[in-house]
MITIKE-532047 format. One record per residue: residue number from 1; residue in one letter; x, y, z of N, C-alpha, C in turn. Coordinates in Angstrom, 2 decimals, decimal comma, padded with zeros to 5 digits, m for minus. Layout:
REM residues N
NUM  a  X  Y  Z  X  Y  Z  X  Y  Z
...
REM end
This chain:
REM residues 281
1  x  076,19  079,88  080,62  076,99  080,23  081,79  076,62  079,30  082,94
2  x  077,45  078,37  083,34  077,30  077,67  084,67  077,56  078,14  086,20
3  x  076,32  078,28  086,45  076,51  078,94  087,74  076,60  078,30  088,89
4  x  077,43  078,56  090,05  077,46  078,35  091,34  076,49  078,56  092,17
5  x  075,99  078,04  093,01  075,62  079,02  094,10  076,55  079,36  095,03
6  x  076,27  080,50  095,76  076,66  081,46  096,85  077,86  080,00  097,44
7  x  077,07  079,29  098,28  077,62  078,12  099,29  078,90  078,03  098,91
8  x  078,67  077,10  097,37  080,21  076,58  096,87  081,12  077,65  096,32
9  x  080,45  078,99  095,70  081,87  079,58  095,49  082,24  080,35  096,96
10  x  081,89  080,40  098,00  082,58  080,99  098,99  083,55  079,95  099,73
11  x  083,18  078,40  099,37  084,12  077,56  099,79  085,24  077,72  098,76
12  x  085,17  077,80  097,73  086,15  077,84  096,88  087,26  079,66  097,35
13  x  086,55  080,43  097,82  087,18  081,27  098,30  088,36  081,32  099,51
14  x  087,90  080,70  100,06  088,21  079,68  101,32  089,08  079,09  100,87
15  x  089,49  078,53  100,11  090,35  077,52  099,67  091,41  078,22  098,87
16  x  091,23  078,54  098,50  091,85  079,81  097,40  092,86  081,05  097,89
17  x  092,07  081,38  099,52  092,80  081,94  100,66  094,06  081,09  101,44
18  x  093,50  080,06  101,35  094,38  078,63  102,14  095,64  078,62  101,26
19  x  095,81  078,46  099,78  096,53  078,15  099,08  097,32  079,06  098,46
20  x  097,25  080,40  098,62  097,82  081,55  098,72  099,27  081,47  099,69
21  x  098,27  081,33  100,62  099,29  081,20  101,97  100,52  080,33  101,92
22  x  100,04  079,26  101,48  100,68  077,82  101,05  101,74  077,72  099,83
23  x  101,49  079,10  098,91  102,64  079,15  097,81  103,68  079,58  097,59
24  x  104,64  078,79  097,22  105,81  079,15  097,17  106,68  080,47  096,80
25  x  107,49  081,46  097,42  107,80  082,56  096,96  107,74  082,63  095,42
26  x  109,05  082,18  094,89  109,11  081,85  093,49  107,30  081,98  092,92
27  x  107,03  081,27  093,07  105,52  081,54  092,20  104,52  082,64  092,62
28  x  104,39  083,12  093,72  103,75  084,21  094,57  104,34  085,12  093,79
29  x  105,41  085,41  093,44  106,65  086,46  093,40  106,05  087,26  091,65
30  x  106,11  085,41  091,14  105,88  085,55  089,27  104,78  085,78  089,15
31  x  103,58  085,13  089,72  102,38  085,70  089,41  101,57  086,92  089,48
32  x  102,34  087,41  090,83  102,17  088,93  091,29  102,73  090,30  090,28
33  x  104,09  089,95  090,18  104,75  090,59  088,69  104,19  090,76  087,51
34  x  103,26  089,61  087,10  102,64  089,75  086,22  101,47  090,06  086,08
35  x  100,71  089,96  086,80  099,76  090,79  087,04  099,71  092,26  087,41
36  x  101,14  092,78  088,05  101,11  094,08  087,80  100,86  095,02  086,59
37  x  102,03  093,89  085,95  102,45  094,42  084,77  101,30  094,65  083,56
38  x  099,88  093,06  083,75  099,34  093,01  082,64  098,34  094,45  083,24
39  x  097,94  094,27  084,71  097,06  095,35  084,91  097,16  096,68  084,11
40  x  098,86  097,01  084,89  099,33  098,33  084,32  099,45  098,63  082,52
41  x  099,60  097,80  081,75  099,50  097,86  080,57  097,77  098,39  080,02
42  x  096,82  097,06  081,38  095,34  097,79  081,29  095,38  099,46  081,03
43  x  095,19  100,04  082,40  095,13  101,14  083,02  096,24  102,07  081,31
44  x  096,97  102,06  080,95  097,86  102,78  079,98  096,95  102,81  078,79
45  x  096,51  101,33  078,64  095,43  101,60  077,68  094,30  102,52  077,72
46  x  093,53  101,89  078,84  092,53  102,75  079,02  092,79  104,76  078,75
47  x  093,42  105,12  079,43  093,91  106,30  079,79  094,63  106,80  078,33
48  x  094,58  105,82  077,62  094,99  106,28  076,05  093,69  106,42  075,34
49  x  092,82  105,59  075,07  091,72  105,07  074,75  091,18  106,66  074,80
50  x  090,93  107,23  076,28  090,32  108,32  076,91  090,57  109,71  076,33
51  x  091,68  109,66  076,25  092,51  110,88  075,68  092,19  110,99  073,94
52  x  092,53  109,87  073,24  091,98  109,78  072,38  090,81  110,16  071,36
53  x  090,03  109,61  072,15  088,85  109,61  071,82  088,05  111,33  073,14
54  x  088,35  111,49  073,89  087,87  112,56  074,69  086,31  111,76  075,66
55  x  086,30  110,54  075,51  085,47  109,93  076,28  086,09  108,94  077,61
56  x  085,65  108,89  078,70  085,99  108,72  079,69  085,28  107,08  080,05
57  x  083,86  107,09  079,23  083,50  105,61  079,34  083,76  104,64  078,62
58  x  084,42  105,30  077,20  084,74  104,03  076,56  086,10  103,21  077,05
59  x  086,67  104,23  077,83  088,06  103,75  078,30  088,11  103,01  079,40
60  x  086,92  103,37  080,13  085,80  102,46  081,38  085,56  100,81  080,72
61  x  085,09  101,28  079,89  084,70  100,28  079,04  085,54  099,10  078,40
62  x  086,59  099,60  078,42  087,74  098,57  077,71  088,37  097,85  078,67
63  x  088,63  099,12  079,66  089,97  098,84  081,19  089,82  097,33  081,31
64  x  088,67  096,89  081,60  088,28  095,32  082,33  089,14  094,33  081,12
65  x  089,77  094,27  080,10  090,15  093,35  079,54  091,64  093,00  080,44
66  x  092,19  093,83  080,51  093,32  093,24  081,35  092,39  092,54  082,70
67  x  091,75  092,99  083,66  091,53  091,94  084,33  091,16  090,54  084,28
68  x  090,34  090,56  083,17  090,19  089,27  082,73  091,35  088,79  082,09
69  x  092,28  089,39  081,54  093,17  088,44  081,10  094,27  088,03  082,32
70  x  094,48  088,73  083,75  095,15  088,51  084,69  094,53  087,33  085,73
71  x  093,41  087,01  085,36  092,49  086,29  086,23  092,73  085,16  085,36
72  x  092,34  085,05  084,47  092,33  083,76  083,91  093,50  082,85  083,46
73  x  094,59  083,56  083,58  096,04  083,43  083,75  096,18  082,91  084,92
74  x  095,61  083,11  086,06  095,88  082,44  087,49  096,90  083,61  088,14
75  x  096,91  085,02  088,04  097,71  085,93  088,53  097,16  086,61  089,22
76  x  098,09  087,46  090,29  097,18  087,43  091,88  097,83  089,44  091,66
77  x  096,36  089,84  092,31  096,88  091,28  092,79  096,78  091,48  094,09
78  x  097,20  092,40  094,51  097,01  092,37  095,94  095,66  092,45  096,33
79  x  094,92  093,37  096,02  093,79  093,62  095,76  092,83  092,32  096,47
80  x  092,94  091,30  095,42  092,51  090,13  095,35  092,83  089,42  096,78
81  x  093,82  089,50  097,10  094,59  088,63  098,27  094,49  089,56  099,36
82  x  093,67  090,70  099,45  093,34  091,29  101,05  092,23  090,73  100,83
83  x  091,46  090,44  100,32  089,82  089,53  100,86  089,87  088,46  100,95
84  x  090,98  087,43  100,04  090,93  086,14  099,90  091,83  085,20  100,95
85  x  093,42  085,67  101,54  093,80  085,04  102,37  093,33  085,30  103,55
86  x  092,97  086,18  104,16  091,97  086,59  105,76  090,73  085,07  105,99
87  x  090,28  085,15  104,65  089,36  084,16  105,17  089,77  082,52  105,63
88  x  090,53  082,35  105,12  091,34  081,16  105,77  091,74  081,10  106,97
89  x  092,10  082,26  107,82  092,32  082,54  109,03  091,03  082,59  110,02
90  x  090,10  083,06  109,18  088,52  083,07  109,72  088,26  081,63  109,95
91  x  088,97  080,80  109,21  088,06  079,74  108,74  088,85  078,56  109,77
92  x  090,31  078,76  110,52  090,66  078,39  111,09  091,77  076,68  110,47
93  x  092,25  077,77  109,22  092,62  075,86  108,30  093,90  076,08  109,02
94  x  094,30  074,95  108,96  095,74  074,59  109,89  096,87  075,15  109,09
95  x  097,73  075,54  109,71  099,00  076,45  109,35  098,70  077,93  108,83
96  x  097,54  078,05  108,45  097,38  079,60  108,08  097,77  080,68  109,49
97  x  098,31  081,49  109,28  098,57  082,06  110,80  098,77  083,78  110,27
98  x  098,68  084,68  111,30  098,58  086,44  110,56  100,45  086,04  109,72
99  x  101,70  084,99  110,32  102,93  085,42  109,76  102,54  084,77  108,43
100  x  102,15  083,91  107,88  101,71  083,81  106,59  101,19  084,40  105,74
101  x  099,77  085,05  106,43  099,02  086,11  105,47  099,70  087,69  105,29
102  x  101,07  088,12  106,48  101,81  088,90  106,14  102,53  088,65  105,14
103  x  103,52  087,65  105,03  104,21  086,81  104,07  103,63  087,44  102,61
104  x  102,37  086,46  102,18  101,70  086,94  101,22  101,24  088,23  100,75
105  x  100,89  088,65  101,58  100,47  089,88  101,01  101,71  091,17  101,00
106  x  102,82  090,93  101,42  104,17  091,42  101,02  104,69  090,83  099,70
107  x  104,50  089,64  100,05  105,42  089,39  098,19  104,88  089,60  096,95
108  x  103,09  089,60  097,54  102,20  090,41  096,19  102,52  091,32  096,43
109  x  102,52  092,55  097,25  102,80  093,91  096,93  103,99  093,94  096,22
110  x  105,47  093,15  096,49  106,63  093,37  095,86  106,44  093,02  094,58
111  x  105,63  092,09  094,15  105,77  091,26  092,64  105,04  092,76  091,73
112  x  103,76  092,94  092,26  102,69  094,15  091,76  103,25  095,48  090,76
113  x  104,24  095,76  092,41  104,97  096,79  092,43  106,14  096,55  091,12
114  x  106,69  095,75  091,42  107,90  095,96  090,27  106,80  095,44  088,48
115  x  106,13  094,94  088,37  105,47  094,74  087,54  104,64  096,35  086,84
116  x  104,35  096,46  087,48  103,78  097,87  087,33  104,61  098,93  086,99
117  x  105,52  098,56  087,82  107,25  099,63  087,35  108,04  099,58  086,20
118  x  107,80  098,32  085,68  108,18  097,64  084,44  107,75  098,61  083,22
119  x  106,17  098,22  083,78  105,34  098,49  082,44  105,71  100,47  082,41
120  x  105,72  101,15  083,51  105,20  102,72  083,56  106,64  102,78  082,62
121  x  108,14  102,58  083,74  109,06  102,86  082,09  109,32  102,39  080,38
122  x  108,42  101,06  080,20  108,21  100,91  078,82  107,50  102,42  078,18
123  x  106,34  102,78  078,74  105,54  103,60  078,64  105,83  104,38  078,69
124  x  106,74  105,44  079,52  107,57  106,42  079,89  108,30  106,80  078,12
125  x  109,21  105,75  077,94  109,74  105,37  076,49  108,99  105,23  075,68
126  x  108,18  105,33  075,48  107,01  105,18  074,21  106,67  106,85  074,02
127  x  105,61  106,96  075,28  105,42  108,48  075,10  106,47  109,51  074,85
128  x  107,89  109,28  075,33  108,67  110,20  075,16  109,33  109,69  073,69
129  x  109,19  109,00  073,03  110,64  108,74  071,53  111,60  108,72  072,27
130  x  111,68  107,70  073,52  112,98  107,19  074,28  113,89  108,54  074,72
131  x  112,68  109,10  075,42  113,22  110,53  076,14  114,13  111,33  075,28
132  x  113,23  111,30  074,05  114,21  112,36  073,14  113,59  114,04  073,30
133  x  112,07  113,73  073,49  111,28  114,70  073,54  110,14  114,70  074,58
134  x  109,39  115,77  074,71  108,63  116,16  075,56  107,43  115,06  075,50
135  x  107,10  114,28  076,74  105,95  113,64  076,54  104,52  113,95  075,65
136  x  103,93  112,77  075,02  102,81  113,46  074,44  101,72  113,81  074,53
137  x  100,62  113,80  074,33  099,14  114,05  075,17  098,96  112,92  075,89
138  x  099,24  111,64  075,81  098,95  111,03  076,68  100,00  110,86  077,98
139  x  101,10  111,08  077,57  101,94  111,22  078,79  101,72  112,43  079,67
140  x  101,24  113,82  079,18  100,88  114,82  080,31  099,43  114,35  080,81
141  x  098,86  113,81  080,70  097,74  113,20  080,97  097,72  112,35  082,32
142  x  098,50  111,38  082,29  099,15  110,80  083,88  099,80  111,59  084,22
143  x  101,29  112,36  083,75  101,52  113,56  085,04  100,10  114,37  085,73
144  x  099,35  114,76  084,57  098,18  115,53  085,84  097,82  114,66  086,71
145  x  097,37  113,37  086,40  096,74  112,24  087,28  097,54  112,29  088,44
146  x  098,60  112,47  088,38  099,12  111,99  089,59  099,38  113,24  090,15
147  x  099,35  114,33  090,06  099,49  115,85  090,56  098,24  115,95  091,38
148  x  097,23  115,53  090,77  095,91  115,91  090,79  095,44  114,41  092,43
149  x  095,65  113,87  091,90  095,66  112,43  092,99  096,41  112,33  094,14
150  x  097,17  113,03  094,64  098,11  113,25  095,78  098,24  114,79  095,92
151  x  098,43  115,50  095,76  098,64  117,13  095,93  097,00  117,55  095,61
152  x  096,55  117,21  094,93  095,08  117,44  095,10  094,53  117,17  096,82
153  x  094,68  115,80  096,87  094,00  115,34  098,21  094,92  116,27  099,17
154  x  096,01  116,08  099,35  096,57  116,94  100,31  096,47  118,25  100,63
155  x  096,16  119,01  099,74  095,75  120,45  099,89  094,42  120,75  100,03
156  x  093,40  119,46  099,96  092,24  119,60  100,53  092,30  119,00  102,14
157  x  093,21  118,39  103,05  093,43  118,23  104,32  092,52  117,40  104,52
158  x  091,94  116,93  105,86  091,30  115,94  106,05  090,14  115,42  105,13
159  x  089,18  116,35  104,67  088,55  115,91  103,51  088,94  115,32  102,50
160  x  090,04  115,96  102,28  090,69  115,11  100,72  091,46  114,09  101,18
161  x  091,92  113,48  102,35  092,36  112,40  103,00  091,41  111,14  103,15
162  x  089,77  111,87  103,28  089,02  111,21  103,27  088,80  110,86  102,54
163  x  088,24  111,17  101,40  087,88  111,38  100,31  088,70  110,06  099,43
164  x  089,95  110,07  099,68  091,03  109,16  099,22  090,78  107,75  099,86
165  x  090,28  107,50  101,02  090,26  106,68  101,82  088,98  105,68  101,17
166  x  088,13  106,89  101,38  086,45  105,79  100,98  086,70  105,58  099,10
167  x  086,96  106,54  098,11  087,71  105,86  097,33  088,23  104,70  096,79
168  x  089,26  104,59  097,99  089,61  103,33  097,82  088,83  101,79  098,82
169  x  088,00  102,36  099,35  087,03  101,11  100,19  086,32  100,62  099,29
170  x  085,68  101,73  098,01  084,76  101,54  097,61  085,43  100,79  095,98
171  x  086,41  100,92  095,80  087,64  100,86  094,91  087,27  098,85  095,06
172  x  087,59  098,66  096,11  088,13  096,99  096,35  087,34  096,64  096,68
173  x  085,92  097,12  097,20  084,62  096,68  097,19  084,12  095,95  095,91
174  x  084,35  096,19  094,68  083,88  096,30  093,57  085,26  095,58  092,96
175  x  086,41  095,59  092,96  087,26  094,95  092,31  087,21  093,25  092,64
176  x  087,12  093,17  094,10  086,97  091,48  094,77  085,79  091,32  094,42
177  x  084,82  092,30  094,07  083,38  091,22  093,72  083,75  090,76  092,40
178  x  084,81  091,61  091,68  084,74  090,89  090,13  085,57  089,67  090,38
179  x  086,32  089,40  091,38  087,46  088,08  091,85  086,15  087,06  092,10
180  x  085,43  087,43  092,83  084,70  086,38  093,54  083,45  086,30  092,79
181  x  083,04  087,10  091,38  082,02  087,05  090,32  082,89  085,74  089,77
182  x  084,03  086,00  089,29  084,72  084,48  088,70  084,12  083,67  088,69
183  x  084,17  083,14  089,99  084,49  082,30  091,02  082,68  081,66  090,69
184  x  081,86  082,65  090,31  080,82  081,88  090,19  079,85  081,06  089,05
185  x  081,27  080,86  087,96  081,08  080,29  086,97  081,79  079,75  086,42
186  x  081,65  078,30  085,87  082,58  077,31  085,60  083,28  077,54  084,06
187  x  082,53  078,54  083,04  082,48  078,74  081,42  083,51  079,75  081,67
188  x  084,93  079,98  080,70  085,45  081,44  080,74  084,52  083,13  080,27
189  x  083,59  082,16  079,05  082,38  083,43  078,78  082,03  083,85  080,30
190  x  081,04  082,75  081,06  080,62  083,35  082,66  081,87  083,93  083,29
191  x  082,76  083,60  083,83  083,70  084,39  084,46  084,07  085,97  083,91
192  x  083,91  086,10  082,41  084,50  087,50  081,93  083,56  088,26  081,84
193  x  082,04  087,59  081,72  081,14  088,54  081,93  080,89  089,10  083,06
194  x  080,60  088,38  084,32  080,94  088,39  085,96  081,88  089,62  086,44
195  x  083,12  089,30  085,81  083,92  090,50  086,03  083,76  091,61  085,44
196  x  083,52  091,78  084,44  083,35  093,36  083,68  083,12  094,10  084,19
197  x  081,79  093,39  084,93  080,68  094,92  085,00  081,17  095,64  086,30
198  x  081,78  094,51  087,62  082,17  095,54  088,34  083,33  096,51  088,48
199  x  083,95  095,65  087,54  085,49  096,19  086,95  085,21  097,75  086,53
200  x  084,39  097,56  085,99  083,72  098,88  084,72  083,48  099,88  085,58
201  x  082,76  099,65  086,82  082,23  100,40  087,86  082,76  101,26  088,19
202  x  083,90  100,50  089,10  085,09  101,22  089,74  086,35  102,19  089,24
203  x  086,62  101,72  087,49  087,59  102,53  086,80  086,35  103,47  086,19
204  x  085,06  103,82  086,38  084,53  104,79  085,77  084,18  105,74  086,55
205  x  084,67  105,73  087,83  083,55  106,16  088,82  084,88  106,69  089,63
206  x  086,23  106,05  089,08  087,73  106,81  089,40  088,24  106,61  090,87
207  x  087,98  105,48  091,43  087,91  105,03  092,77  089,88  104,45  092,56
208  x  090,39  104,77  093,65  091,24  104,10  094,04  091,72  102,93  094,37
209  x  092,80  102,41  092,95  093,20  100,96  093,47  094,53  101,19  093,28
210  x  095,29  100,39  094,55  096,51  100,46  094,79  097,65  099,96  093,55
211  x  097,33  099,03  092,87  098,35  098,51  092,01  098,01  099,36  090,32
212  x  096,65  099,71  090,66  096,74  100,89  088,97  096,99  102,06  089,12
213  x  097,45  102,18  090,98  098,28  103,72  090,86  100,23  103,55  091,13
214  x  100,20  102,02  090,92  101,62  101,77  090,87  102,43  102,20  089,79
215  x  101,06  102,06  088,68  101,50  102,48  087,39  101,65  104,12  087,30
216  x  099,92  104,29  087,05  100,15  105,99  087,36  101,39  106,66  087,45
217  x  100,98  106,46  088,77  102,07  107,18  089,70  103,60  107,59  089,60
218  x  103,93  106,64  089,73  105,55  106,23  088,92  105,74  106,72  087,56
219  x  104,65  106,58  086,50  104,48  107,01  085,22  105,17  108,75  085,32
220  x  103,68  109,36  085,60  103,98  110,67  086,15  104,67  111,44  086,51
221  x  105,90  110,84  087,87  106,80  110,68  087,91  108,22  110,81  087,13
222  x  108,38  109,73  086,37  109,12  109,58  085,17  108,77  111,12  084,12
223  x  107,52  111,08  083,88  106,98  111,83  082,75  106,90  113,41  083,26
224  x  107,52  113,98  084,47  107,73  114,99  084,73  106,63  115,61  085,22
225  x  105,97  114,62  086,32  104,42  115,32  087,24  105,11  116,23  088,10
226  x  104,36  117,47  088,37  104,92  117,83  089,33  104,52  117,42  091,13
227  x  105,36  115,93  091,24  104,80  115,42  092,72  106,36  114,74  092,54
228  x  106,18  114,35  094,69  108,08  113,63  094,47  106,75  112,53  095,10
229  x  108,06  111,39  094,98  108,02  109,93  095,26  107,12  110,09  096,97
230  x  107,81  110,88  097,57  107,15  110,84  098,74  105,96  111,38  099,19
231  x  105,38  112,13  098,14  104,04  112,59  097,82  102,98  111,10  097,62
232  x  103,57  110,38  096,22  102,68  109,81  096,31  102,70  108,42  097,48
233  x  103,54  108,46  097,77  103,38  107,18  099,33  102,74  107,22  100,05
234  x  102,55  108,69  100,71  101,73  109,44  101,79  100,38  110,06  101,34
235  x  100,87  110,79  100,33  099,30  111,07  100,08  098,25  110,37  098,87
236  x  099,04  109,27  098,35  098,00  108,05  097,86  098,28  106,87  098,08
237  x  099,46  106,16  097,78  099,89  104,46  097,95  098,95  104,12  099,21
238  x  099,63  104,54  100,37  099,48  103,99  101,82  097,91  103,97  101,72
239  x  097,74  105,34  101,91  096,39  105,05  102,45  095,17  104,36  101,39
240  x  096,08  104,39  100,00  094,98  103,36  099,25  094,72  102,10  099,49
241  x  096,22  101,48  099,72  096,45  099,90  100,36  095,28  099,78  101,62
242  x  095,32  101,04  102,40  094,16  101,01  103,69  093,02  100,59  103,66
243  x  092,95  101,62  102,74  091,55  101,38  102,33  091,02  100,42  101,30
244  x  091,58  099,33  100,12  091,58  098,95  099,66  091,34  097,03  100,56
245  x  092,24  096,90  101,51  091,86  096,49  102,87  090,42  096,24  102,86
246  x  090,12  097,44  103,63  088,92  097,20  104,24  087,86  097,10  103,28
247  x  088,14  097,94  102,17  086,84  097,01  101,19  086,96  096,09  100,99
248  x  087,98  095,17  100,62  087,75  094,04  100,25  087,24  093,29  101,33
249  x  087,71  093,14  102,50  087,43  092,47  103,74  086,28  092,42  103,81
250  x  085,81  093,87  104,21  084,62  094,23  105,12  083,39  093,67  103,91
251  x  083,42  094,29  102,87  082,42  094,10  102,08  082,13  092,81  101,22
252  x  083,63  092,64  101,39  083,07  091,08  100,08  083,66  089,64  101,10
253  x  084,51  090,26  101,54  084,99  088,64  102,01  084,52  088,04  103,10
254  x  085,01  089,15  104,01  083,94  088,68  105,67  082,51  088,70  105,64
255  x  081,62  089,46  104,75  080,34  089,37  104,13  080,10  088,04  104,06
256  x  080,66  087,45  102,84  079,92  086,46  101,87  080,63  085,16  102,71
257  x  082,19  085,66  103,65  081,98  084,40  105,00  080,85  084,21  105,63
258  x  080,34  085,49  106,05  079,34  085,02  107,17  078,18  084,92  107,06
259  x  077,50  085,15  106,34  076,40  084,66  105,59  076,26  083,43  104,76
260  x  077,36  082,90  104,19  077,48  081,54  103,33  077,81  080,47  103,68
261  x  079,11  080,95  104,17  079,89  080,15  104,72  079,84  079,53  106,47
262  x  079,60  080,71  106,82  079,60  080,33  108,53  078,68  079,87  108,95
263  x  076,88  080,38  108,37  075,92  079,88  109,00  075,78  078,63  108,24
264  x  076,38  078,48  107,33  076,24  076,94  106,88  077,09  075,83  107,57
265  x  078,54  075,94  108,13  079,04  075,28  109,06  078,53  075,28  110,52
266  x  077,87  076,55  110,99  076,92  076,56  111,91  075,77  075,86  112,09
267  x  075,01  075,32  111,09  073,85  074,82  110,84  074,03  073,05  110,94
268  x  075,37  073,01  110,08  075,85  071,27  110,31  076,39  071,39  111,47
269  x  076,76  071,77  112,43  076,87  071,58  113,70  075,69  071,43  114,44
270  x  074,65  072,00  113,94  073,39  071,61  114,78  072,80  070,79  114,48
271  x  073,06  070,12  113,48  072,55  068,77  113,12  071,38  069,51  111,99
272  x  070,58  068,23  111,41  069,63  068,39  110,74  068,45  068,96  110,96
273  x  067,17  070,04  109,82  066,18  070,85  110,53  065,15  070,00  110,19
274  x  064,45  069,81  111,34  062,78  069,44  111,34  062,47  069,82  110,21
275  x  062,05  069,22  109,05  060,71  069,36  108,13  059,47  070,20  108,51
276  x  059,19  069,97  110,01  058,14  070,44  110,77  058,52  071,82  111,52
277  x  059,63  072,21  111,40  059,92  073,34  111,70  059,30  074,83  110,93
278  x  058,81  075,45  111,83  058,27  076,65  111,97  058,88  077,67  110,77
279  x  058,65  077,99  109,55  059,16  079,21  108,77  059,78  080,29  109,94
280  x  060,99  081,61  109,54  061,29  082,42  109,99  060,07  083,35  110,05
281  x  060,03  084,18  110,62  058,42  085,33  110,06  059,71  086,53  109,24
REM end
């Protein structure tokens, strides 16, 4: 496994944010789509896997193959692109501006979204024998999910609002470290190992991410949850996107800016350190 240090993959983050910004609808549009879609095919698995078998970690355990196969494809979730285009704006590269990083992170949500929508009615049609009959154990399985994930939180009131919120902080905390685990190895072995583990984390531990409840959700939906469309907007989408935000930001991106990245452009601005300079205590 060839490793990075810290320095260069946060420049590569940096760059990566820059060029986001910089891509053309058309390709923003396709890569986002497909990554919904491969995610959501993840997440169906998993949640089959689970049911299946009546174990909850082996399905933990598997989930991470779609990410690695959406990553190494070069396909963007939103997820990914609330930690990664901000820093370009931090970083002050020319033309990046907030109407760009809105730009982007709208046409990933649109690509995500219909990708994900794709996959829940393939799925919808599978579990049902093309809505001939009553979904099967795994199709009442996401209707609860999504009963349980929005009408749950809501009938617990601000707690369960909360509850939904840190969820999902802690959700994209752990999803961008597996973006930016990549990032710190040049071998596809290093990159898929990198990602797993935090991948693994977060779908075991049932944290909220916005584009694997695109699937859900909608699934559920289709599959006769008892929740309407406007249930889950309000009492999960939105405030997952929120919170999904600020983990990525707060914890991985503006982090590993300002510690890597900034005091190292800070430091070449001050020129070179004395040899003879004093250790920190």
């Amino acid at each position: 496994m060839s490793y990075l240090a810290p320095k260069e993959f946060v420049t590569k983050m940096v760059d990566a944010g820059e060029a986001k910004i910089f891509m053309s609808t058309k390709d923003t549009l396709i890569r986002a789509y497909m990554a919904g879609a491969i995610l959501a095919l993840a997440a169906a698995f998993a949640v089959t896997i689970t049911v299946n078998t009546g174990n909850p970690l082996v399905g933990a355990l598997l989930f991470p193959v779609g990410f690695c196969m959406l990553y190494l494809l070069g396909f963007d979730l939103l997820t990914g692109v609330f930690t990664l285009v901000p820093l370009a704006l931090l970083d002050k590269r020319p033309g990046c501006d907030l109407k760009g990083l809105a730009r982007n992170w709208g046409l990933v949500f649109l690509g995500n979204f219909a990708g994900a929508l794709t996959v829940a009615v393939f799925m919808a049609i599978i579990f049902t024998m093309g809505f001939t009959k009553a979904p099967d154990a795994v199709g009442e399985k996401i209707g609860h999910i999504g009963e349980a994930r929005t009408l749950g939180y809501a009938a617990a009131g601000f707690g369960g609002m909360l509850t939904l919120f840190i969820r999902a902080v802690m959700c994209n905390w752990m999803v961008s470290t597996g973006v930016v685990a990549a990032m710190m190895s040049t071998s596809v072995t290093g990159k898929v190992v990198a990602m797993w583990m935090p991948i693994l984390v977060f779908f075991y531990l049932g944290f909220e991410h916005s584009i694997v409840n695109m699937f859900l959700f909608p699934s559920g939906i289709i599959l006769g949850g008892q929740f309407t469309w406007g249930d889950y907007f309000l009492y999960n989408e939105i405030p997952t996107i929120i919170g999904n935000v600020v983990g990525g930001l707060t914890f991985v991106g503006a982090t590993l800016y300002s510690t890597h990245y900034g005091t190292r452009q800070a430091r070449n601005a001050a020129g070179p350190v004395s040899p003879l300079a004093e250790p920190a205590e």
